[in-house]
C-alpha positions as CSV (number, residue, x, y, z in Angstrom):
1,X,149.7,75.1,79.8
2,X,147.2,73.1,77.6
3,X,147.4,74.2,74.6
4,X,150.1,75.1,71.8
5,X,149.3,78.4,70.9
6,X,152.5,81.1,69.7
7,X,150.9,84.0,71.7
8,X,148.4,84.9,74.2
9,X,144.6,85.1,73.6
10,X,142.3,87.3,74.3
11,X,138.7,87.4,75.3
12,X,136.4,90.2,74.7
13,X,133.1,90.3,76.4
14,X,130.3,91.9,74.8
15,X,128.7,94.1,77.6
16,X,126.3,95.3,75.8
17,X,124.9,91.8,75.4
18,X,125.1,91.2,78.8
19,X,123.0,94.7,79.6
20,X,120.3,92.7,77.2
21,X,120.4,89.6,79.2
22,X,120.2,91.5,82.7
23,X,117.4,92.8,81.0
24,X,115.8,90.1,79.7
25,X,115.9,88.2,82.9
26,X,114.9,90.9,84.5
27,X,111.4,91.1,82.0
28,X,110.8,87.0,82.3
29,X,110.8,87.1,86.2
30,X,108.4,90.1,86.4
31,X,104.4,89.2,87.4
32,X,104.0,89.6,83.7
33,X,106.3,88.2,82.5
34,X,105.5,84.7,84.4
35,X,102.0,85.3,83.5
36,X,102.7,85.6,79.7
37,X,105.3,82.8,80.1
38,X,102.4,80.4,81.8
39,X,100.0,80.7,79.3
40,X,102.7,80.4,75.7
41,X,102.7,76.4,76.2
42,X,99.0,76.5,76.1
43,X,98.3,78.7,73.0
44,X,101.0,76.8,70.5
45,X,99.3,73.5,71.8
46,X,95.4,74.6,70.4
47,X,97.3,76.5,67.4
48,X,99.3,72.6,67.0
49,X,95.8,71.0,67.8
50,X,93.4,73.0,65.5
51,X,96.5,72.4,62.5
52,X,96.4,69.0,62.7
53,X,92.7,68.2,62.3
């Protein structure tokens, strides 16, 4: 044992955060979602680009 600790600890895992994750995953790997995901680096750059001039 590593540690000093009186008593046992406890984790507590938020599953309904992990249903949201699944699901977000699940969204990003989708043919849309890799489209959507392919073109977001282009639009900030010409939003950056038309700032700066």
């Amino acid at each position: 044992m590593c540690h000093q600790a009186k008593r046992n600890k406890t984790i507590e895992v938020n599953h309904r955060l992990n249903q949201l994750r699944a699901k977000a995953k699940e969204l990003l790997s989708s043919k849309k979602g890799l489209d959507h995901r392919g073109k977001h680096p282009i639009e900030v750059e010409i939003y950056l680009f038309k700032t700066a001039t």
